[in-house]
DSSP file (Angstrom, degrees, kcal/mol; ACC not computed):
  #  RESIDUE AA STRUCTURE BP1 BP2  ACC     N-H-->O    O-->H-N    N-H-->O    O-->H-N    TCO  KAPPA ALPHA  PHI   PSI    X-CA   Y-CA   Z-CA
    1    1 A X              0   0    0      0, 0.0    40,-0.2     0, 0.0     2,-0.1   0.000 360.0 360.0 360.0 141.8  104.8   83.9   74.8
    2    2 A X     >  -     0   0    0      1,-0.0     4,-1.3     0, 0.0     5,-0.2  -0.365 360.0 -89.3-109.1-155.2  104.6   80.3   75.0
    3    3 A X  H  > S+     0   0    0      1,-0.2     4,-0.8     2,-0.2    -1,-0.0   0.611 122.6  42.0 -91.9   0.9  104.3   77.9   77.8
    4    4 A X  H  >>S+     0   0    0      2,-0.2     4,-0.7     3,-0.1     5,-0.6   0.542 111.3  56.2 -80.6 -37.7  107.6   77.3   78.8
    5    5 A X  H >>5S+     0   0    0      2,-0.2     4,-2.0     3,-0.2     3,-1.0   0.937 114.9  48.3 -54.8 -42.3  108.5   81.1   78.4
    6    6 A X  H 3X5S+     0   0    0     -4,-1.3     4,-1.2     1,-0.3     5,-0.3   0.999 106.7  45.9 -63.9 -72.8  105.8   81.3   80.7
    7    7 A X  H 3<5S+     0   0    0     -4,-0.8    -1,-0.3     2,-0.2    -2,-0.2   0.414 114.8  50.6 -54.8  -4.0  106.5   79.0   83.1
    8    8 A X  H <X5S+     0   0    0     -3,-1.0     4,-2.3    -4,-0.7    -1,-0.2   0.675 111.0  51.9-107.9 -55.7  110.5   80.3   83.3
    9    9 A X  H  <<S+     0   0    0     -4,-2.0    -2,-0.2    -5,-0.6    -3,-0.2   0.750 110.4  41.6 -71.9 -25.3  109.4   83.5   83.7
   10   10 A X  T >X>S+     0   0    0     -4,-1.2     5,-3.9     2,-0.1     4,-2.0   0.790 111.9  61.3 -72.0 -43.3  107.0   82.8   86.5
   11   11 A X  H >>5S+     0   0    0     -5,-0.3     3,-2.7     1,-0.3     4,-0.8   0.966 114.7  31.5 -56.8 -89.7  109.9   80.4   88.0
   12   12 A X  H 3<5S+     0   0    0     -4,-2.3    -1,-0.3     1,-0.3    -3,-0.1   0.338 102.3  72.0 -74.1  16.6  112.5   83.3   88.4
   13   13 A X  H <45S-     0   0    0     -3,-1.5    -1,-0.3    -2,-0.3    -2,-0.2   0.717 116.4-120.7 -88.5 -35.0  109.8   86.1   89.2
   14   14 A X  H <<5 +     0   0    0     -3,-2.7     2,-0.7    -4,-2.0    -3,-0.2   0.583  66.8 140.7 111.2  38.0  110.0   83.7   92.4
   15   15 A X     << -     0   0    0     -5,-3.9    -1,-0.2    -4,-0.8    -2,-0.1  -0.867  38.8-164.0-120.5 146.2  105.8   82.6   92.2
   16   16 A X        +     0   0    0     -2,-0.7     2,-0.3     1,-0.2    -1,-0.1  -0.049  68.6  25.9 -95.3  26.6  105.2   79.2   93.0
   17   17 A X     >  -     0   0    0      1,-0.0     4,-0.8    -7,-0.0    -1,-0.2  -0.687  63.8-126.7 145.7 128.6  101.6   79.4   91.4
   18   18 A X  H  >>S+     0   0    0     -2,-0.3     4,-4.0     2,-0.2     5,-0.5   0.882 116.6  61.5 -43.3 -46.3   99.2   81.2   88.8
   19   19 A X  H  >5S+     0   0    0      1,-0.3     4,-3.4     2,-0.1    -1,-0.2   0.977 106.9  48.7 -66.6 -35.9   96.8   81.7   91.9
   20   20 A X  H  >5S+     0   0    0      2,-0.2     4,-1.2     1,-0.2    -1,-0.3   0.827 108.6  47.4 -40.9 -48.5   99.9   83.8   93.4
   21   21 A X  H  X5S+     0   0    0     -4,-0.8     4,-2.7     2,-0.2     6,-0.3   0.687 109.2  59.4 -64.6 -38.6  100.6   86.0   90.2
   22   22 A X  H  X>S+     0   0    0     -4,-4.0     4,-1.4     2,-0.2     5,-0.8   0.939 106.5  48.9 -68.2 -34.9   96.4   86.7   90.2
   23   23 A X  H ><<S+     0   0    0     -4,-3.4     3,-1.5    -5,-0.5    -2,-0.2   0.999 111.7  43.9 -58.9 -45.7   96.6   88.2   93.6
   24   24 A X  H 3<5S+     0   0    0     -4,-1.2    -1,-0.2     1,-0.3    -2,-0.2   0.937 115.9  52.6 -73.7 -47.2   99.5   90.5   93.0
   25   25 A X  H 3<5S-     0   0    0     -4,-2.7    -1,-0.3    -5,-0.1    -2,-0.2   0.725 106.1-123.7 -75.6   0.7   98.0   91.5   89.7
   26   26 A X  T <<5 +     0   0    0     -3,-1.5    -2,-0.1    -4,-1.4    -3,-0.1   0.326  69.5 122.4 114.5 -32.3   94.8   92.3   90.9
   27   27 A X      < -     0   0    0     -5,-0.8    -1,-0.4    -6,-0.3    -2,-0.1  -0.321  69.3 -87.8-105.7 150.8   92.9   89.6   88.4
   28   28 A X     >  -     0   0    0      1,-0.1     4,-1.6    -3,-0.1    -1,-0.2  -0.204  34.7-119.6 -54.5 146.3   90.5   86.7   89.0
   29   29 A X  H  > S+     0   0    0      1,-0.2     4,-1.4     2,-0.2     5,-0.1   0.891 113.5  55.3 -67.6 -35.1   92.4   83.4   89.6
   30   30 A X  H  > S+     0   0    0      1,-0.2     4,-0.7     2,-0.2    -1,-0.2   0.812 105.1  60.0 -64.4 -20.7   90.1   82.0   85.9
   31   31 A X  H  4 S+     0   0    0      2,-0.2     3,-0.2    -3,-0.2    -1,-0.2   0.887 111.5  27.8 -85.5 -64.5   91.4   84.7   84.4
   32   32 A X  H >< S+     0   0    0     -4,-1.6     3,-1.6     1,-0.2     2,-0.4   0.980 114.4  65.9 -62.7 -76.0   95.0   84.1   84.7
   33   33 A X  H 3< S+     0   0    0     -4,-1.4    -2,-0.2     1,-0.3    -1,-0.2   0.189  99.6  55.6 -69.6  -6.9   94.5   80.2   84.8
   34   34 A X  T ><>S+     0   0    0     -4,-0.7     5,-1.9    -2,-0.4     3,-0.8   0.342  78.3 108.0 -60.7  -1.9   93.3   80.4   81.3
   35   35 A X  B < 5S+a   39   0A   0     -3,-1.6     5,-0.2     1,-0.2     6,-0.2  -0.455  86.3  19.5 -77.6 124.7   96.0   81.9   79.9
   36   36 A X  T 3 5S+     0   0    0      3,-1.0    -1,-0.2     4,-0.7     4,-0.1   0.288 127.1  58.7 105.3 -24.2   98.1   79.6   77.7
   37   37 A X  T < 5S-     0   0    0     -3,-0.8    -2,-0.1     3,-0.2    -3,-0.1   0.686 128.4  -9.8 -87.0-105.0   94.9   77.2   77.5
   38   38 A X  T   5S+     0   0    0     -4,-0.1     2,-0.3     2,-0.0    -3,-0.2   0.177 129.8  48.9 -72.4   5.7   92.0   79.0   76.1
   39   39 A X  B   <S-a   35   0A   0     -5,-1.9    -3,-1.0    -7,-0.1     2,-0.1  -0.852  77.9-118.2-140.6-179.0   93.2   82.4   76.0
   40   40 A X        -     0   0    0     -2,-0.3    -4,-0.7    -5,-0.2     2,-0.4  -0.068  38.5 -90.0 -89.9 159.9   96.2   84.0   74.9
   41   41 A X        -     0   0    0    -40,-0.2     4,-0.2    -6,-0.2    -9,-0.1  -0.942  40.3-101.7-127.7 168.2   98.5   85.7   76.8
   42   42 A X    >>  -     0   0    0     -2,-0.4     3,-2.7     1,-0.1     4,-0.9   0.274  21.1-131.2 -72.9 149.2   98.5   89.1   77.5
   43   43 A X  T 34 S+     0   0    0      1,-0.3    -1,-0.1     2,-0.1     4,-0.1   0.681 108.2  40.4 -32.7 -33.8  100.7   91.5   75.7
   44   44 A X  T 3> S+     0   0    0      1,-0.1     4,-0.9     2,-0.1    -1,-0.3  -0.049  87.6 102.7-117.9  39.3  102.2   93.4   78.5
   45   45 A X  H X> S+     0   0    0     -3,-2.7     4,-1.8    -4,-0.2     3,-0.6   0.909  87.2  43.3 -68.5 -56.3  102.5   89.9   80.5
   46   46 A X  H 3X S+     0   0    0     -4,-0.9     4,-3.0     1,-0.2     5,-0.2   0.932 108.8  57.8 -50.8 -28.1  106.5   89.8   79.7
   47   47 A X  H 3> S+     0   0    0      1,-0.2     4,-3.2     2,-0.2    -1,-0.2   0.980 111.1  44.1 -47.3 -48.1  106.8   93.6   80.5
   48   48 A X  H <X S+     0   0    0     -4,-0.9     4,-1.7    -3,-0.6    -1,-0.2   0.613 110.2  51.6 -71.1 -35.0  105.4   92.7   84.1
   49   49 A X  H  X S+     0   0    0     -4,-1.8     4,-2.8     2,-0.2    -1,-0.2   0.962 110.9  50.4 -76.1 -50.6  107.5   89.5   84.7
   50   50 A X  H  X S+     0   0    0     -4,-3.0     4,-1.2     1,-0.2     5,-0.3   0.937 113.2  48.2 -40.8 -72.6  110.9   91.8   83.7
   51   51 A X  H  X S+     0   0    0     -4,-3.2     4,-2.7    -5,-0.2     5,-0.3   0.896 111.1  44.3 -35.5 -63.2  109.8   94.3   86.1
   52   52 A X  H  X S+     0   0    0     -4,-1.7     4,-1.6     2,-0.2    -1,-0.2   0.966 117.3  50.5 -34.1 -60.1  109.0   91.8   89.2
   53   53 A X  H >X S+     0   0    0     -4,-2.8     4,-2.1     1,-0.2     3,-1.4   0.840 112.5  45.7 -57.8 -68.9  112.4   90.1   88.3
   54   54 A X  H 3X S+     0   0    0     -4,-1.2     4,-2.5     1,-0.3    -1,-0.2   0.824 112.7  49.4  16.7 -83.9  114.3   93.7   88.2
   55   55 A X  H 3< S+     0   0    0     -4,-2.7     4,-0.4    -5,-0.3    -1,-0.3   0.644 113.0  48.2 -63.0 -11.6  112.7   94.7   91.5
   56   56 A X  H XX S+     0   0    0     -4,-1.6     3,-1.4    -3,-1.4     4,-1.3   0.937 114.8  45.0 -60.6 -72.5  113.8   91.3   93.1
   57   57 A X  H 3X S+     0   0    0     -4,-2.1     4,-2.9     1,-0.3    -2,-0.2   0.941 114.9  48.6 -55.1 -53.7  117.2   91.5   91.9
   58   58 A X  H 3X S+     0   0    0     -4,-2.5     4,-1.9     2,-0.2    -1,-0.3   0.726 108.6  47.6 -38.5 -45.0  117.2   94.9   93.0
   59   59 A X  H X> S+     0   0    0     -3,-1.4     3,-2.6    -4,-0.4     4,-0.6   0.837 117.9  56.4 -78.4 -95.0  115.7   94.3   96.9
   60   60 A X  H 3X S+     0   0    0     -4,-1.3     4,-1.2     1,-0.3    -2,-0.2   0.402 107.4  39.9  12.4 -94.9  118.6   91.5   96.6
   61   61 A X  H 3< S+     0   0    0     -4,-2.9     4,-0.3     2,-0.2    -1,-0.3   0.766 115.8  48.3 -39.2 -46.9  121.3   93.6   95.8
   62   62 A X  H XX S+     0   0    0     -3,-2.6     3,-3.9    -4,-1.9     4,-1.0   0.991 112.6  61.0 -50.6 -65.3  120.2   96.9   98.6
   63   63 A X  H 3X S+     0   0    0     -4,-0.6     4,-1.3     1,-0.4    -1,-0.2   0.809 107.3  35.5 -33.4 -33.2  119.9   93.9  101.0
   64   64 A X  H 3< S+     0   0    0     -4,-1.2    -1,-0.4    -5,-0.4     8,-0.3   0.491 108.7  65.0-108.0  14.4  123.4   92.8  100.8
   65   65 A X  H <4 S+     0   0    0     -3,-3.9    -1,-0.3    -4,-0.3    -2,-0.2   0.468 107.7  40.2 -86.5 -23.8  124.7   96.2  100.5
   66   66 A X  H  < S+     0   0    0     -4,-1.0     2,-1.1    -3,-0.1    -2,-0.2   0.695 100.4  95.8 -87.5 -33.9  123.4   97.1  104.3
   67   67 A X    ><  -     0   0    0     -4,-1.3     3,-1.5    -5,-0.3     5,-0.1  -0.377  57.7-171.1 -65.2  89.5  124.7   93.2  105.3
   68   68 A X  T 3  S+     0   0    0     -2,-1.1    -1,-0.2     1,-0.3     3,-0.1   0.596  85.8  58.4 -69.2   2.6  128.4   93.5  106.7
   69   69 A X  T 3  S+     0   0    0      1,-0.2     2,-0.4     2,-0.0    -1,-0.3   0.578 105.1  61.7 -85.8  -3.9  129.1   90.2  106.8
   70   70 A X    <   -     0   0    0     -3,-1.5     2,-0.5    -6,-0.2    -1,-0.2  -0.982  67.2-152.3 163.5  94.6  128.4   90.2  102.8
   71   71 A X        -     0   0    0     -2,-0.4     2,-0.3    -3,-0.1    -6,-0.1  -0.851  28.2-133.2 -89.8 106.9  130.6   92.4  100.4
   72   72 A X        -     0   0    0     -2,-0.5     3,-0.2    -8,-0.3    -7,-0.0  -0.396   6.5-154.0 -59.9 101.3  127.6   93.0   97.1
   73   73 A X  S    S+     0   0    0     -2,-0.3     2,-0.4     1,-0.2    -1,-0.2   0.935  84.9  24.9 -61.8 -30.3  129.7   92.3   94.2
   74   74 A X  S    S+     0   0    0      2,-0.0     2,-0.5   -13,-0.0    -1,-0.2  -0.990  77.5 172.3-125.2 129.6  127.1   94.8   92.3
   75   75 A X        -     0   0    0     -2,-0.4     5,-0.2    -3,-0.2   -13,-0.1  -0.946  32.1-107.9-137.6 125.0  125.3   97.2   94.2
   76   76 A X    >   -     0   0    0     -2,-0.5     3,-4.7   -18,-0.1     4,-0.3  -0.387  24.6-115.9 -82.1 152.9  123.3   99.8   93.1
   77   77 A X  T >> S+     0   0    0      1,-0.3     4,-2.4     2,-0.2     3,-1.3   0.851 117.6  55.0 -58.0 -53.8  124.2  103.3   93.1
   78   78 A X  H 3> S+     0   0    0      1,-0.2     4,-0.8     2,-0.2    -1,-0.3   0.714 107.8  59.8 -48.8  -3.8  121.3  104.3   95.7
   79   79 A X  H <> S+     0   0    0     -3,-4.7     4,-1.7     2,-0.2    -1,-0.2   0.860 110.4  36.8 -84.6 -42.0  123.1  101.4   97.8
   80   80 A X  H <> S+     0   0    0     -3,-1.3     4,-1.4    -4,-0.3    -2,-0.2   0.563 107.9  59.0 -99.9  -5.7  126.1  103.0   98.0
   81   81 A X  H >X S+     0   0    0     -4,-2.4     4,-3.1     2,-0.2     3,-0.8   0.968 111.6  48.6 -70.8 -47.9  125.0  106.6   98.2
   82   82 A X  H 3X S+     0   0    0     -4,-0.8     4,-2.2    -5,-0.3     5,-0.4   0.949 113.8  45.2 -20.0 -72.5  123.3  105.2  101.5
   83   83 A X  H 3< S+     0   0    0     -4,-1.7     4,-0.4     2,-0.2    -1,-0.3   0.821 111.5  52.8 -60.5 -35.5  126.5  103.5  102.5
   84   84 A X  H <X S+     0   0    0     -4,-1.4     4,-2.5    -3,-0.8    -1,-0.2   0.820 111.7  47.9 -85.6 -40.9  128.6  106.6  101.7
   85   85 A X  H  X S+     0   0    0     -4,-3.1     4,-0.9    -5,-0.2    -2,-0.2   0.738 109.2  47.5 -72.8 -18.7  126.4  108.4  103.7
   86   86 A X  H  X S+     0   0    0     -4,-2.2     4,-0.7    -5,-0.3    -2,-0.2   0.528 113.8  52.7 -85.6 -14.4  126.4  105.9  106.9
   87   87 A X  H  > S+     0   0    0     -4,-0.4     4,-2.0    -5,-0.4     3,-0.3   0.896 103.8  63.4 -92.9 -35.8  130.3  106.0  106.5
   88   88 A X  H  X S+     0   0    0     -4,-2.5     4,-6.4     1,-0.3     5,-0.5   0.963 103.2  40.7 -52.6 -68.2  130.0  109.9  106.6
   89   89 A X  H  < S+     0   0    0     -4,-0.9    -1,-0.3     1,-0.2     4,-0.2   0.704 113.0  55.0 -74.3  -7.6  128.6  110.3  110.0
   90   90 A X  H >X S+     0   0    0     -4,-0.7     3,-1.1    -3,-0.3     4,-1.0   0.993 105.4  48.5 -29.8 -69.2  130.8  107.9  111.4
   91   91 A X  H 3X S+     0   0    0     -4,-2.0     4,-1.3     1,-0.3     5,-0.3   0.899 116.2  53.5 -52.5 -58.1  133.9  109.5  110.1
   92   92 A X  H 3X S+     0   0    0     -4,-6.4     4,-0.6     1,-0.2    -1,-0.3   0.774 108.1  44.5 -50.1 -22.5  131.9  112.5  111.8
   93   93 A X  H X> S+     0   0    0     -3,-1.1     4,-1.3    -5,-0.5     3,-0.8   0.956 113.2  54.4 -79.2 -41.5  131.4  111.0  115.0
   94   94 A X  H 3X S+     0   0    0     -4,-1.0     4,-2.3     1,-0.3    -2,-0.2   0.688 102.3  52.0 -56.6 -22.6  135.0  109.9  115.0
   95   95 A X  H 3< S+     0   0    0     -4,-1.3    -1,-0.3     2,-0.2    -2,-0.1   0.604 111.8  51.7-105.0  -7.3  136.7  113.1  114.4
   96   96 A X  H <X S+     0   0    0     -3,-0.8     4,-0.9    -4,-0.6    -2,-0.2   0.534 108.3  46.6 -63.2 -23.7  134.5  114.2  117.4
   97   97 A X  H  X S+     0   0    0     -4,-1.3     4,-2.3     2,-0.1     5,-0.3   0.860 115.4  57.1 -77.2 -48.8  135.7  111.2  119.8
   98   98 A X  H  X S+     0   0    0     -4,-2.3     4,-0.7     1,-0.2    -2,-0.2   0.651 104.2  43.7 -83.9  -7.8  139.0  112.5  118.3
   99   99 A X  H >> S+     0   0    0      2,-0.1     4,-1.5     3,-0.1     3,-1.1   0.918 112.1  58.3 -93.3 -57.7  138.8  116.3  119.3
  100  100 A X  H 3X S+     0   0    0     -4,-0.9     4,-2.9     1,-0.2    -2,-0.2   0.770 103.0  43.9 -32.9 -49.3  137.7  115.3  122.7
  101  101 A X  H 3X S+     0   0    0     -4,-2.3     4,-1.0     1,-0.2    -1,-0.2   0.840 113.7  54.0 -76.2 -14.8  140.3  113.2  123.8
  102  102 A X  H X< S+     0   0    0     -3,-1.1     3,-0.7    -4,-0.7    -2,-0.2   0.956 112.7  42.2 -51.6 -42.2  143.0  115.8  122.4
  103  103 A X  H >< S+     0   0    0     -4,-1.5     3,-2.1     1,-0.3    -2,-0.2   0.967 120.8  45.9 -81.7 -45.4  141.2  118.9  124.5
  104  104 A X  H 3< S+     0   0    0     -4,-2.9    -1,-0.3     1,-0.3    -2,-0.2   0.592 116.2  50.2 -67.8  -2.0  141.0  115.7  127.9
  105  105 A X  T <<        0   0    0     -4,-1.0    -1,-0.3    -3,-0.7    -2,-0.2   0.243 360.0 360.0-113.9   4.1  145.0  114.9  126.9
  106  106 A X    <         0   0    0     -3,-2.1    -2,-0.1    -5,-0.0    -1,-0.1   0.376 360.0 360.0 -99.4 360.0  146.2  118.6  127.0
């Protein structure tokens, strides 16, 4: 990885800082902040940024799938089984408003 891969990949993970990226992995802030200088960097660093980025996009997407002002052009399936399931027990409530006023209109 170089240092612009690095730095891109940090960019769109959303961290604004190495000392940020050390908490959330757990690691000394010298630890990361040598990486790219005097050390290398690690092998499963790229794995780690995809994933963050993934689970971002991901939060993203559920989020605007609950948002009714905000139609999700892509929404993942667990978004819309959720939503299919919020639509359900409406429907269910409705067809219960709807027996009621039949039985109060007869």
């Amino acid at each position: 990885m170089t240092k612009e891969n690095f730095k891109s990949l940090m960019s769109e993970a959303g961290f604004k800082n190495k000392k940020e990226l050390a908490e959330l992995l757990g690691l000394p802030y010298g630890s990361v902040n040598n990486w790219g200088s005097s050390k290398n960097y690690p092998v499963w660093l790229k794995n780690v940024f995809v994933f963050i980025i993934k689970a971002k996009k991901y939060d993203e997407a559920l989020k605007k799938g609950f948002d009714e002002s905000e139609k999700p052009q892509e929404c993942p399936s667990e978004a819309l089984s959720l939503e299919n399931a919020r639509l359900r027990e409406e429907l269910r409530e409705y067809e219960e408003l709807k027996s009621v006023l039949k039985k109060m209109l007869l």
